[in-house]
C-alpha positions in Angstrom: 0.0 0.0 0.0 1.6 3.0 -0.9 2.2 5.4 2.2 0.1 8.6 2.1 2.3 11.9 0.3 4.3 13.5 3.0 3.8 17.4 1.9 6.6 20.5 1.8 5.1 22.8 4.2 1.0 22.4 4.3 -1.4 24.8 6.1 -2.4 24.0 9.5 -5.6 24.5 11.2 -5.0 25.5 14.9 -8.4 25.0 16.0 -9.4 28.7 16.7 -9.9 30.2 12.7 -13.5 28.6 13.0 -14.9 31.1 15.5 -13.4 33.8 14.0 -15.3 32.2 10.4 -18.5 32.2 12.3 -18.8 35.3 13.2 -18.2 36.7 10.1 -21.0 34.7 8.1 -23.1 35.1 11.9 -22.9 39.1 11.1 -23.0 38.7 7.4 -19.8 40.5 7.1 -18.4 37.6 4.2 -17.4 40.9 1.9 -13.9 42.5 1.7 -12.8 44.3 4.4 -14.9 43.6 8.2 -14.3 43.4 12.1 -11.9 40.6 11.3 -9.6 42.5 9.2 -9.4 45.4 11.5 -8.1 43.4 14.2 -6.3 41.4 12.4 -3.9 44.2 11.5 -3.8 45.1 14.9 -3.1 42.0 16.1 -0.5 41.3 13.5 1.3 44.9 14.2 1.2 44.5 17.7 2.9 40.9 17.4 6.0 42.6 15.4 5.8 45.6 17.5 4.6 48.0 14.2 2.6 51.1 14.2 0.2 49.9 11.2 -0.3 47.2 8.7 -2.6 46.8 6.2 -4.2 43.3 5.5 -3.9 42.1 1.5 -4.5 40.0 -1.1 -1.2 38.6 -1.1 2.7 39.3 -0.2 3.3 40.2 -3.9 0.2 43.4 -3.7 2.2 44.6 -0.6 5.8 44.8 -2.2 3.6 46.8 -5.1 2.0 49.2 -3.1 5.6 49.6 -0.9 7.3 50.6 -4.3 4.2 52.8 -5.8 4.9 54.8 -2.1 8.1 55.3 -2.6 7.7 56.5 -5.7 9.1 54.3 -8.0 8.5 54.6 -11.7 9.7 54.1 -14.9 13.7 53.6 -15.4 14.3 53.9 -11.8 16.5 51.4 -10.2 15.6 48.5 -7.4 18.1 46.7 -5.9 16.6 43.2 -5.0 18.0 39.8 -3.8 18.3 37.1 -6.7 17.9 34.2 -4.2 14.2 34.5 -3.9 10.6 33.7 -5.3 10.0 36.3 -8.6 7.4 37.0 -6.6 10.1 39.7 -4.9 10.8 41.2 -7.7 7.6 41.3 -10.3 6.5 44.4 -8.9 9.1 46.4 -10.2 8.8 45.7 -13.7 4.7 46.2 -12.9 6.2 49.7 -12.4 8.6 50.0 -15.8 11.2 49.8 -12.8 15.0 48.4 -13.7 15.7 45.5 -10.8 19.6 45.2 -10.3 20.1 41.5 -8.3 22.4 41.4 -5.3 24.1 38.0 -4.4 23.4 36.1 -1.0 26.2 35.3 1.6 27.0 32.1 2.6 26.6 33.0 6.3 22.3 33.6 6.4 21.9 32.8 2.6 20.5 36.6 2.6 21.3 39.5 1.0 25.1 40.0 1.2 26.3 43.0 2.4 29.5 43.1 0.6 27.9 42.6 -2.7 25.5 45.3 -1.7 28.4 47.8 -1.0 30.2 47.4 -4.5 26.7 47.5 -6.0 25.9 50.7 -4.0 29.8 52.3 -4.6 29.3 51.6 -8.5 25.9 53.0 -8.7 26.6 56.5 -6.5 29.9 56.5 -8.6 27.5 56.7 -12.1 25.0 59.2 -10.3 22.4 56.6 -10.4 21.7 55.2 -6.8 18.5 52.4 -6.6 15.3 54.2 -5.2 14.9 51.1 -3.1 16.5 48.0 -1.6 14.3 44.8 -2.0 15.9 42.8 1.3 15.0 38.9 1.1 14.4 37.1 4.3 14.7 33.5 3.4 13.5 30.2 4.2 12.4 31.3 8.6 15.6 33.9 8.6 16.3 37.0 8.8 19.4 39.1 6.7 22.4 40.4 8.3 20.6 43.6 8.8 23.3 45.3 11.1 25.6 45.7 7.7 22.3 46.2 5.8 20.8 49.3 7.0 24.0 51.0 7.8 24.3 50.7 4.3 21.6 51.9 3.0 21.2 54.7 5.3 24.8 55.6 4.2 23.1 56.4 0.7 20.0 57.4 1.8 18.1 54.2 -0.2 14.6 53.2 1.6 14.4 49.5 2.8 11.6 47.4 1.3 11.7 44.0 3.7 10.3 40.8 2.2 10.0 38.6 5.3 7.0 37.1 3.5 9.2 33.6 4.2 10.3 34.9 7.8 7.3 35.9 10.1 8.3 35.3 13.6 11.8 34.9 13.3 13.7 38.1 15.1 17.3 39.9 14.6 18.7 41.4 17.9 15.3 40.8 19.3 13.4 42.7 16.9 11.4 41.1 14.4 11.7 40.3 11.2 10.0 42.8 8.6 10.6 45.9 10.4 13.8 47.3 9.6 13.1 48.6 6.7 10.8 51.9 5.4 8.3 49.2 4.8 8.0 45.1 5.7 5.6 43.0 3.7 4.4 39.4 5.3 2.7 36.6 2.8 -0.2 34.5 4.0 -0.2 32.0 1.4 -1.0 28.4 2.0 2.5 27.1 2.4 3.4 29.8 5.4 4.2 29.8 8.6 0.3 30.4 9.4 -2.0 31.1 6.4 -5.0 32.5 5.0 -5.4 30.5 2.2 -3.8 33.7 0.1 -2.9 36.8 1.6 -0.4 39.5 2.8 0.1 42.3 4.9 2.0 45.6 4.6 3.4 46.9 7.7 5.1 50.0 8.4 5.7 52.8 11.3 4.4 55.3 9.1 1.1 55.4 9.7 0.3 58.1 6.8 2.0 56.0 4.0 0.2 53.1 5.2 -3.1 55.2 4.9 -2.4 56.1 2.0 -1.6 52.6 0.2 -5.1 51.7 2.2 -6.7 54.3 -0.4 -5.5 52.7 -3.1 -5.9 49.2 -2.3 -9.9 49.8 -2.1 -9.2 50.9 -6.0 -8.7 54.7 -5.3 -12.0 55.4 -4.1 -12.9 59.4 -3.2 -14.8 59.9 0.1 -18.0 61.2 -1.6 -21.6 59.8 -1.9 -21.1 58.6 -5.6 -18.1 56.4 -7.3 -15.8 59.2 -7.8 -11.9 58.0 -8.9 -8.8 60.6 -9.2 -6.2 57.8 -9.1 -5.8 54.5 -10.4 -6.5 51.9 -7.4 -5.9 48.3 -7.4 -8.6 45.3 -5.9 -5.6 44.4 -3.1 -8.2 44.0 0.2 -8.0 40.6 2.5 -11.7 39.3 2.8 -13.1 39.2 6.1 -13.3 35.7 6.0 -9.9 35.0 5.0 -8.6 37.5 7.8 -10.4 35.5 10.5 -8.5 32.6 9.8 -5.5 34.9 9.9 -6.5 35.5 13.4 -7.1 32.1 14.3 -3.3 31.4 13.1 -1.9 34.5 14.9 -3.0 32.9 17.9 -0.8 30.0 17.6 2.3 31.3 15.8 4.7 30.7 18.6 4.0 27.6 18.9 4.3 26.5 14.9 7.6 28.3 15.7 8.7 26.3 18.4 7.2 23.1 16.0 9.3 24.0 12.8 12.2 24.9 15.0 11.7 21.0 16.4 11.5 19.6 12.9 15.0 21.1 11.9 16.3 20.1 15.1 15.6 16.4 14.2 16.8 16.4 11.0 20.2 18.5 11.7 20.7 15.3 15.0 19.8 12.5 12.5 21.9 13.9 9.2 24.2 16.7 9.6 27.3 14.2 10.5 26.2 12.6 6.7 29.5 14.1 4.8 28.9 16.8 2.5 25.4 17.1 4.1 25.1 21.4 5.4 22.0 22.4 7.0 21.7 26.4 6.3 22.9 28.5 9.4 21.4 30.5 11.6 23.2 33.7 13.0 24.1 34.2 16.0 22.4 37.3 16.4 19.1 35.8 15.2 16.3 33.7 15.6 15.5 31.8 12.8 11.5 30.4 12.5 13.1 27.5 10.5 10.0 28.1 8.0 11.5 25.1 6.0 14.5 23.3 7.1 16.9 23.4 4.0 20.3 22.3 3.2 23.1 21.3 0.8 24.7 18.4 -0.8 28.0 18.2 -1.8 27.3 15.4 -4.4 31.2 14.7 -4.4 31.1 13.9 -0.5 27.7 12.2 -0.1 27.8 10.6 -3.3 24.3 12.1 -4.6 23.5 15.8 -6.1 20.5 17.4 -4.5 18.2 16.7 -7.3 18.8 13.3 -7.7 17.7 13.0 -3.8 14.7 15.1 -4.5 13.9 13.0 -7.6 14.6 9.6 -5.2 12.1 11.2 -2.0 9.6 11.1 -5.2 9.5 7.7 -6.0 8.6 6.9 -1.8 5.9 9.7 -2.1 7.7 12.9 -0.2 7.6 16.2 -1.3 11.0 18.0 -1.3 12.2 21.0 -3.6 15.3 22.6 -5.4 16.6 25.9 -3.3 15.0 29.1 -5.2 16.3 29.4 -8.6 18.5 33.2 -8.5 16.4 35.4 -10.1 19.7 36.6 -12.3 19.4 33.5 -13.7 15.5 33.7 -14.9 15.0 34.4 -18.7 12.7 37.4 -17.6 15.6 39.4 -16.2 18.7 38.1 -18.7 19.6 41.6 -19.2 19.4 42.7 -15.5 22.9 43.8 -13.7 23.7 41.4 -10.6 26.5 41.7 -8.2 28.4 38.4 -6.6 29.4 38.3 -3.1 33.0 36.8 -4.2 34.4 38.1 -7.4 35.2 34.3 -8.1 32.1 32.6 -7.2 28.4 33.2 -7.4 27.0 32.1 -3.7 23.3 32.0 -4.4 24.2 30.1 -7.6 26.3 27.4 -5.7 23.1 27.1 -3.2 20.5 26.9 -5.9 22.5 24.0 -7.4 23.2 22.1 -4.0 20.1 22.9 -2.1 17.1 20.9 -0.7 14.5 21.7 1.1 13.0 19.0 3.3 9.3 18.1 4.5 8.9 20.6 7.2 5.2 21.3 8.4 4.3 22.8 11.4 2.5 19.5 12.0 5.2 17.0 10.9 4.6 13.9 13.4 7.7 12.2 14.7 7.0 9.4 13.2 6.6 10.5 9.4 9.9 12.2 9.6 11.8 9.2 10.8 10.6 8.4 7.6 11.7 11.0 5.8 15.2 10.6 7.6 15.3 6.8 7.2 14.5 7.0 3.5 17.5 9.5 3.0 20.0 7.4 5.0 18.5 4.2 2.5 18.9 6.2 -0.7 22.3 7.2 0.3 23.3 3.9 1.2 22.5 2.2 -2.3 23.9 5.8 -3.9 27.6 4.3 -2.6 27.0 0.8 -3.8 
């Protein structure tokens, strides 16, 4: 009998997002926007210590509506991280915006900051500084953020902070997505906690936020009649949807504490497997462990990455290829990136040696011996 499918990272249902439901089809508020999506971006800012947030449609409306404040527009510049979902980076070309792709290190697999300095010196050098950095917190982690800002504050460049991937995790005790000018979470059914789809846009400016408010409800004037001065988007969370959001908020710490458990019995039960490197976490921070990835040194351990991926397959478990660099998508072949070693591409290296491993919140014990026991087998008959 073939085992049931062991998934990536699937939602899970914390037992409070029905009440939450209820009440919204019990008050008939099942339209955008309600009680529920009111508190849930209070709850939400008040859990990463933010002065607003503004429940969305997705992660990918929220890095939109970040660049449209700033400003951005066509031919202006965007410095973005290349080892990260397109997602990151669509919005600037949905602006006739230029992305330029910064390189990861190898010591968070974020944004480096030494490839963000040369990028930075050779841009202010050519009079053409980026209008805003696009800083990727991957995989539960955030970046090195005390080389970061410093940085960017050093050129006066706005922070956009895509921790869509890193809700809960915290640098120096402060939380993930709100370093920057702007932080965007993601709510979508693979995340730490879910809404089915969804996003959030956080920031300490409470007038900016406001104002993307406006034109997520597509630009609507405050008069009697439909009366429009500037384009607006459809980017509002349904009530619904934000009542399970709420239901999730509840019991984030604890899928925290779950995922950070999951990695903790793979890294015991593999990491001494040679050329087998789980992805660090810095000192200074505290990683959520969204999903628990690593790489393979195929000379070492005798199998690439993807030929491990493609085994886990055949025993019905779901694991995935580290993000593909966005320098290396055909839709941005003639965008500018900058490497972290002059020598060596890191986020190429961990693209083409990294895995990421079954890693759900709810994850029993029992299906990731599993997991583990069908790696150690697959490697075994790899060396025969």
């Amino acid at each position: 009998m073939k085992r049931e499918r062991i998934y990536l990272s699937p939602p899970n249902m914390g037992g409070y997002e029905q009440t939450y439901i209820n009440e919204a089809f019990e008050s008939n508020w099942v339209a955008p926007l309600g009680p529920n999506v009111d508190e849930f971006e209070k709850e939400l800012c008040n859990y990463v210590n933010s002065n607003a947030g503004l429940a969305l449609s997705s992660g990918t409306s929220a890095i939109h509506l970040a660049l449209k404040l700033l400003e951005i527009g066509k031919g202006d510049i965007v410095f973005c991280s290349s080892l990260t979902f397109v997602a990151s980076a669509n919005p600037i070309l949905y602006l006739g915006a230029k992305p330029v792709f910064i390189d990861s290190e190898p010591y968070s697999w974020n944004m480096s900051p030494v490839a963000l300095e040369k990028a930075l010196n050779k841009a202010n050098s050519m009079n053409n500084l980026p209008k805003a950095i696009i800083v990727v917190n991957l995989y539960g982690q955030s970046a090195e953020m005390n080389s970061i800002v410093p940085l960017c504050q050093k050129y006066n460049v706005p922070i956009i902070e895509d921790a869509a991937e890193s809700l809960g995790a915290t640098y120096n005790g402060k939380a993930s997505g709100t370093f920057g000018e702007y932080g965007v979470y993601s709510f979508n059914g693979n995340k730490i906690i879910t809404t089915s789809g969804g996003g959030m846009l956080i920031s300490n400016n409470v007038e900016s936020i406001e104002k993307a408010r406006f034109w997520s409800t597509q630009s609507r004037e405050k008069v009697l009649h439909y009366e429009h001065i500037e384009v607006g988007y459809n980017y509002r969370l349904s009530n619904i949807l934000a009542g399970i959001g709420r239901g999730q908020l509840k019991v984030l710490d604890e899928y925290i504490n779950a995922k950070r458990e999951v990695f903790n019995r793979y890294h015991v039960a593999l990491s001494n497997i040679p050329g087998f490197n789980f992805m660090p976490e810095l000192k200074e921070s505290r990683s959520t462990r969204w999903l628990t990835t690593l790489t393979i040194n195929k000379k070492m351990a005798g199998i690439s990455s993807l030929e491990l991926i493609n085994e886990l397959s055949k025993y019905n478990i779901e694991s995935r290829p580290v993000w593909k660099p966005l320098h290396l998508q055909p839709l941005f072949s003639d965008c500018e990136y900058f490497k972290h070693m002059e020598n060596m591409s890191v986020s190429d290296q961990l693209y083409l040696d990294g895995i990421c491993l079954p890693s759900g919140s709810d994850l029993s014990v029992e299906d990731q011996d599993f997991v583990i026991n069908t790696i150690v087998n697959i490697l075994a008959v790899s060396k025969i």
